[in-house]
C-alpha positions as CSV (number, residue, x, y, z in Angstrom):
1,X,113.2,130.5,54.5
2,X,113.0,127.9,52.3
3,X,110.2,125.4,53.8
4,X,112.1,122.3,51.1
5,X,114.9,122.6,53.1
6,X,113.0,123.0,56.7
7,X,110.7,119.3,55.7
8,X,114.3,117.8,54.4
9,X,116.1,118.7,57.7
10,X,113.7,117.8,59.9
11,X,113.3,114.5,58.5
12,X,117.0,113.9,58.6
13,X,116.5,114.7,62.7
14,X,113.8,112.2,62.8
15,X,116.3,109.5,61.4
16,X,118.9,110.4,63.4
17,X,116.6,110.1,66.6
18,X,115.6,106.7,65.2
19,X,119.1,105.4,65.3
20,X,119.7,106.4,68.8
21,X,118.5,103.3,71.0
22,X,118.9,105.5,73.7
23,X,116.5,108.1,73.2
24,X,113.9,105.8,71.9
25,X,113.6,103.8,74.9
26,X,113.5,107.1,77.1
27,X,110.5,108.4,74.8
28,X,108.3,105.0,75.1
29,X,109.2,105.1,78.8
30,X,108.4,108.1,79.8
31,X,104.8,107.9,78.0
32,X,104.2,104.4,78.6
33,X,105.5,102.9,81.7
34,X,106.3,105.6,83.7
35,X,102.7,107.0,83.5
36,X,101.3,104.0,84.5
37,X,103.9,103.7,87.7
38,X,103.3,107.3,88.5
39,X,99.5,106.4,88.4
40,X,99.4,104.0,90.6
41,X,102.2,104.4,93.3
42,X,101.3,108.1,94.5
43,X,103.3,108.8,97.1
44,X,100.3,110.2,99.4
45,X,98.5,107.1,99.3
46,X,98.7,104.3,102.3
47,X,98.6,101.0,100.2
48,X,99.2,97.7,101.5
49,X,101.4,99.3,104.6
50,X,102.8,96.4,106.7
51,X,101.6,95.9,110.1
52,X,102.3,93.8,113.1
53,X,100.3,93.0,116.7
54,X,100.9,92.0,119.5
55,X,98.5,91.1,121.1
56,X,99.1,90.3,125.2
57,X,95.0,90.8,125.8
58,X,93.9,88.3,123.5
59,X,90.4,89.6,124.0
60,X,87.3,89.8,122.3
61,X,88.5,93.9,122.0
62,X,91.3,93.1,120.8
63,X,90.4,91.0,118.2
64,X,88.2,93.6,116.6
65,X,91.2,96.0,116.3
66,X,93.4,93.5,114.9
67,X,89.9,93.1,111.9
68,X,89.5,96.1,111.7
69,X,92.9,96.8,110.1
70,X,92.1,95.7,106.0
71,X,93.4,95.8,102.7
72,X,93.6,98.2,100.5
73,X,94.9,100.1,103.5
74,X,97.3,97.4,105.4
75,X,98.5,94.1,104.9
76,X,97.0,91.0,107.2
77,X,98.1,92.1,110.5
78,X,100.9,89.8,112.0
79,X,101.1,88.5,115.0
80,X,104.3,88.6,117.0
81,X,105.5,88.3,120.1
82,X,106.7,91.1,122.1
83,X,110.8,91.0,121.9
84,X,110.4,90.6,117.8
85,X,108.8,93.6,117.5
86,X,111.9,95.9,117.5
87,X,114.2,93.7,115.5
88,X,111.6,93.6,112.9
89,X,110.9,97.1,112.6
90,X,115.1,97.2,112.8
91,X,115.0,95.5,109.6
92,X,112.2,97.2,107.7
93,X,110.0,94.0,107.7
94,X,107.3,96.3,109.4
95,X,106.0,100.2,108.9
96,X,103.5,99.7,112.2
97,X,103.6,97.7,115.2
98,X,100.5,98.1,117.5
99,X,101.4,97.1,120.8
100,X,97.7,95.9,122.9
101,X,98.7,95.4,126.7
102,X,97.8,92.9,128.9
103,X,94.0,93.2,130.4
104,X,93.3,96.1,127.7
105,X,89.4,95.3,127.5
106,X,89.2,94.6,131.1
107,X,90.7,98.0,132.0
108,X,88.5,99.6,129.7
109,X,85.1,98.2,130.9
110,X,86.3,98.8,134.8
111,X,86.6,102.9,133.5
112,X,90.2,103.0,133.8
113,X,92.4,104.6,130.7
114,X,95.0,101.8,129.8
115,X,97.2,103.1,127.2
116,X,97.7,101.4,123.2
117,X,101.4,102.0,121.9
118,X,101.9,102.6,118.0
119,X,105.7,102.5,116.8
120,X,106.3,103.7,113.5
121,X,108.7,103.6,110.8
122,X,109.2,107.3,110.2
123,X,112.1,106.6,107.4
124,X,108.8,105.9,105.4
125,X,107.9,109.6,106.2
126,X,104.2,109.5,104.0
127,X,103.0,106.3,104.7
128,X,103.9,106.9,108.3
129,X,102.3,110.2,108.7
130,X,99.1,108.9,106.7
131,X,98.8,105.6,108.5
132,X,99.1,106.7,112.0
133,X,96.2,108.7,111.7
134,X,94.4,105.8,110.1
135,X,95.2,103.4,112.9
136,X,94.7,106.0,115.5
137,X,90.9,106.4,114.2
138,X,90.5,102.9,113.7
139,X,91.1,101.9,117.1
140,X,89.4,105.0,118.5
141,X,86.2,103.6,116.4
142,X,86.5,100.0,117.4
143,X,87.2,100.9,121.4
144,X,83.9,103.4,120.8
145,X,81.9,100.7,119.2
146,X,82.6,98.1,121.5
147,X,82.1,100.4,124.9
148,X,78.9,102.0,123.5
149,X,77.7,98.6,121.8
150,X,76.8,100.4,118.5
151,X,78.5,103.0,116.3
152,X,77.7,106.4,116.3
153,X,79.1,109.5,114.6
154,X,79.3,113.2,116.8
155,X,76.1,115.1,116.4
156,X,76.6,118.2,114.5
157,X,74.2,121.1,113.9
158,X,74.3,121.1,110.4
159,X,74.2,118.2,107.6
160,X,77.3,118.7,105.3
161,X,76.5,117.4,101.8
162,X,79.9,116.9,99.7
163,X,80.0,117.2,96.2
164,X,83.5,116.2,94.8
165,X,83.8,117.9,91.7
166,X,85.7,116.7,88.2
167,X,86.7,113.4,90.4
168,X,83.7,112.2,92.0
169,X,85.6,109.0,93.1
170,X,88.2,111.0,94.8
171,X,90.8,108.7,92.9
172,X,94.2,109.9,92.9
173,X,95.1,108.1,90.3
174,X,93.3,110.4,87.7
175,X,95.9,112.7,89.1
176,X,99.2,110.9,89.3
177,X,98.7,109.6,85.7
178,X,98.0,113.1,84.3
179,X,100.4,115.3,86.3
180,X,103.5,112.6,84.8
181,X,102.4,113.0,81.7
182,X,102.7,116.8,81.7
183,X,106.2,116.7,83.2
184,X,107.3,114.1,80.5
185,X,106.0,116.7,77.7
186,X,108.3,119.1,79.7
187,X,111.1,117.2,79.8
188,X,111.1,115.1,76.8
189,X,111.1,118.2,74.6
190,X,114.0,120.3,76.1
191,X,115.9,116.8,75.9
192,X,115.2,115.4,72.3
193,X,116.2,119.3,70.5
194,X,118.8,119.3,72.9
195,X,120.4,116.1,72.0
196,X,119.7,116.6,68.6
197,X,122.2,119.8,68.7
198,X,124.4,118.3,70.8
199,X,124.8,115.1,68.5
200,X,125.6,117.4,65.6
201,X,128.8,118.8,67.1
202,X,129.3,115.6,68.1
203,X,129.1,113.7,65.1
204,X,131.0,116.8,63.0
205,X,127.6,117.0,61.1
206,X,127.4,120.8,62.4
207,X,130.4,121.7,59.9
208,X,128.3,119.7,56.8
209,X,125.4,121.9,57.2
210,X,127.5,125.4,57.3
211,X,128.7,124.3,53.6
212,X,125.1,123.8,52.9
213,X,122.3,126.5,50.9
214,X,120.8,126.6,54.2
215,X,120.6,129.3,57.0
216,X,120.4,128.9,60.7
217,X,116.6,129.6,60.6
218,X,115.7,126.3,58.6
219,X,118.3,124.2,60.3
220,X,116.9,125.4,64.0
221,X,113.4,125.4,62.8
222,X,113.9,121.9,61.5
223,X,114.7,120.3,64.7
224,X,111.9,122.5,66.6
225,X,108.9,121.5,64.3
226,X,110.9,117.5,64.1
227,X,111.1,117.1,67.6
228,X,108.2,118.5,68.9
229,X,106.1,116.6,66.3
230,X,107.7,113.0,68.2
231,X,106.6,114.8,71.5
232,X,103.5,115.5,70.5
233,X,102.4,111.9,68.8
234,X,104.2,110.0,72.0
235,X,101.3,112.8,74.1
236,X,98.4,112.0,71.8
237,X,99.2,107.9,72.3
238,X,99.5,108.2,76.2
239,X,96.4,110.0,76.5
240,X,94.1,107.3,74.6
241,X,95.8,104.4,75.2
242,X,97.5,104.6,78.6
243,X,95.8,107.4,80.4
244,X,92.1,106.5,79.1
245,X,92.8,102.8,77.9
246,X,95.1,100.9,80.9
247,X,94.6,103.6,83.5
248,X,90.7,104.4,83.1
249,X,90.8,108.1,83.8
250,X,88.2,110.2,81.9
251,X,89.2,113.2,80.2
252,X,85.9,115.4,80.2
253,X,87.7,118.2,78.0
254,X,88.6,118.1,74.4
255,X,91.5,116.0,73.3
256,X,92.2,118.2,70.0
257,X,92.4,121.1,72.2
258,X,94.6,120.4,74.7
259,X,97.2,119.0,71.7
260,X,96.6,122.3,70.5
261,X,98.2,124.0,73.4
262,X,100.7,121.2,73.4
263,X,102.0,122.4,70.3
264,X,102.5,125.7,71.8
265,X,104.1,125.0,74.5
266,X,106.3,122.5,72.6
267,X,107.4,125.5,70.6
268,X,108.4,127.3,73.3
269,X,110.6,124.2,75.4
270,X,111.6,123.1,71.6
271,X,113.5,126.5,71.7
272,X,114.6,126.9,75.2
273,X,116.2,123.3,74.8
274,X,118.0,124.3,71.4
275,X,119.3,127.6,73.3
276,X,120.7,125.5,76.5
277,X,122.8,123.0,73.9
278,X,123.9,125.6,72.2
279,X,125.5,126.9,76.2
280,X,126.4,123.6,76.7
281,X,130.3,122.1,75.4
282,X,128.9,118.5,76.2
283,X,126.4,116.1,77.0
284,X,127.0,115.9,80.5
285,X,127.1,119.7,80.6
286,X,123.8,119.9,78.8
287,X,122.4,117.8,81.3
288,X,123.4,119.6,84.6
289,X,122.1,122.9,83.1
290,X,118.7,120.5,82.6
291,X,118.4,119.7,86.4
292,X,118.9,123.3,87.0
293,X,116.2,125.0,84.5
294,X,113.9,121.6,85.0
295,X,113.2,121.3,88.7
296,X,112.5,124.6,89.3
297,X,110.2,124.8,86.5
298,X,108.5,121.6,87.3
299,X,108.2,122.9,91.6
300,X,107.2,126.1,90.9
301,X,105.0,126.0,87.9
302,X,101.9,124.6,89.5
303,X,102.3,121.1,88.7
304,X,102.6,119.8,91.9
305,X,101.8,122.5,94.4
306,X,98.9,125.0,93.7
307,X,100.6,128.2,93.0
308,X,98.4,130.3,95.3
309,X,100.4,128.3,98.1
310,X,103.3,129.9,97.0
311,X,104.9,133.3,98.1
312,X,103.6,136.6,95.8
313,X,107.3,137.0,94.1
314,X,107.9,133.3,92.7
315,X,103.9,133.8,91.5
316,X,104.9,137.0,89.0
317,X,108.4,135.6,88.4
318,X,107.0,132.6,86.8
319,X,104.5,133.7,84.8
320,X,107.2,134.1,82.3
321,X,108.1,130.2,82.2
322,X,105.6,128.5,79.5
323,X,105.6,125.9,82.1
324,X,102.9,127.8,84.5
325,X,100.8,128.5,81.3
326,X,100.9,125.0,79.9
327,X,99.8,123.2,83.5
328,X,96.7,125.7,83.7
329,X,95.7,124.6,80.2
330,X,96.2,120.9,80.9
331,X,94.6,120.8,84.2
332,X,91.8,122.8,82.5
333,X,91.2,121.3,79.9
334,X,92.0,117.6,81.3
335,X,90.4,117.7,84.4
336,X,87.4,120.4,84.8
337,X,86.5,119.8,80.7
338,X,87.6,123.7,80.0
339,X,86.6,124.9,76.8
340,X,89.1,127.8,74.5
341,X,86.5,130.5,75.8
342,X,88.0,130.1,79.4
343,X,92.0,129.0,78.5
344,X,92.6,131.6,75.8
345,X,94.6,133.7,77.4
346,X,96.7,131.4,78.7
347,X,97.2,129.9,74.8
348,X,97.7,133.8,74.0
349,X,100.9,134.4,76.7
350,X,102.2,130.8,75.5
351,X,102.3,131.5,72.2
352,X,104.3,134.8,73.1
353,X,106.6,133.5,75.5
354,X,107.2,130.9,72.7
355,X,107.7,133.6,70.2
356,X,110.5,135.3,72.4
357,X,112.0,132.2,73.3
358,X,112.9,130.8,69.6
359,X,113.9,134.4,68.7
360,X,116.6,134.3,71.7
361,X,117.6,131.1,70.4
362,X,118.1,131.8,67.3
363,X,120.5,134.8,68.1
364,X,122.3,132.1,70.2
365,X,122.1,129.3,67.3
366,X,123.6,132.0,64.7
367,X,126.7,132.7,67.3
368,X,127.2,128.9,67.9
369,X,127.3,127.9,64.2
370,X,129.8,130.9,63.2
């Protein structure tokens, strides 16, 4: 292999990627924006949910309910009257309407058990499942309060002392913005070789290079070291600037180390994206056999749900995806400060899977360029 050839051909893929509008405005999205957005809309968080009242008690207990009800959590309460409060949530103005009947307090103090009805907008599955709970406690704490004239927790027989570890704060932002990035290093490198094969045909460029001194080794190996390279620079950037800069997460590992094992893993995606172009006639084909080989990595791998959650077969099945490797480094590394002394082995299986992967691509590569 001439390594001339390999630095001259990979800089022709970094032109080319240049030139395409397209793909440059993916790469600065998906580590720039799109970390930030992941960051701070987490699904599983209840964030300014709308809610309305109404309020046919207009009591001093009432009031405290309606109070108690604050931002970050909810919006100002609204007050409505009775027949709006179906036509609103109809309309999607509101994701909770409290409902206080007449002579609420007044039940309450005479012993009796009036009843408080919550409607909620279910087509807003998280933020309803979250924030009915919230509600639910927050008027079982204000009701409690008022009856008992202070506020009191349950006695226990122990005193639990919680120690949140690696996120003290409990801020789930530290994990939105993180968990995004490590799917956009998936998915950007499988994409960027891909396209960059797929272009070629394209373009008729594929039929220049077979008249070329150059054998499929260097040309694949050009757009693996090229592409991953971009991948791995866009990575490095969102991690300082957007991750610790706008975003304000601390990353207690090492930063050099965890590019390390970016590189790895970018050598093994780098090749698995070369090998589906290469099954791919089109564009459009190559991107239906992405949605097939990307979700599944991305669901099962760990990234999202902890793999021990996960039935025993899909565990040992895909511990031969460089997916479930590369989020046990990151999370590692990134969140519990892990050191090459614990993540080694995981670097070790990467760097074989990778090694297996470009050789089955390059078998493929050969065949699609005869």
């Amino acid at each position: 292999m001439d390594l001339s050839n390999v630095w001259a051909l990979g800089v022709k893929e970094l032109r080319g990627l240049i030139r395409d509008p397209v793909l440059m405005v993916l790469i600065v999205y998906a580590f720039s924006i799109s970390l930030y957005v992941s960051a701070k809309a987490m699904p599983e968080t209840l964030n300014h949910a709308t809610v309305a009242i109404v309020d046919e008690d207009r009591s001093p207990l009432s009031m405290r309910i309606r109070g108690a009800l604050y931002r970050p959590y909810f919006t100002p309460p609204k007050l409505i009257a009775r027949p709006e409060m179906d036509a609103r949530m109809d309309a999607g103005i509101d994701t909770f309407a409290l409902n206080i009947p007449p002579d609420f307090q007044r039940d309450l103090l005479g012993g009796h058990q009036p009843d408080l009805q919550l409607n909620v907008d279910a087509t807003r599955i998280t933020q309803a499942f979250i924030g009915a709970g919230y509600v639910a406690r927050i008027a079982d704490a204000e009701i409690g309060e008022y009856l008992g004239r202070h506020r009191e927790g349950p006695a226990i027989p122990v005193n639990l002392a919680l120690r949140a570890r690696f996120n003290a704060e409990l801020n789930n932002q530290w994990f939105g913005g993180i968990s995004e990035l490590i799917s956009a290093i998936t998915l950007l490198s499988v994409v960027l070789t891909g396209a960059a094969l797929i272009r070629e045909r394209e373009h008729g460029t594929v039929e220049h290079l077979l008249v070329m001194p150059v054998t499929a080794l260097e040309i694949m190996t050009s757009k693996v070291w090229s592409m991953a390279l971009v991948v791995l620079v866009a990575s490095g950037f969102a991690l300082v600037v957007v991750i610790q800069g706008f975003l304000n997460v601390p990353i207690p590992g090492s930063l050099p180390l965890f590019l390390g094992a970016t590189a790895l893993h970018l050598f093994a995606n780098t090749s698995m994206g070369i090998f589906l172009a290469t099954i791919a006639g089109s564009m459009p084909q190559f991107g239906m056999l992405l949605i097939l080989v990307f979700l599944p990595l991305q669901v099962l791998s760990g990234g999202l749900t902890p793999r021990e959650s996960m039935p025993e077969a899909i565990q040992y099945i895909m511990l031969a995806a460089p997916d479930t490797h590369f989020n046990i480094i990151a999370q590692a590394v990134l969140f519990r400060g892990a050191g090459i002394d614990v993540i080694w082995p995981q670097l070790l299986t990467l760097a074989l899977i990778g090694a297996v992967l470009f050789s089955v691509a390059l078998r493929q590569f050969r065949g699609f360029l005869q």
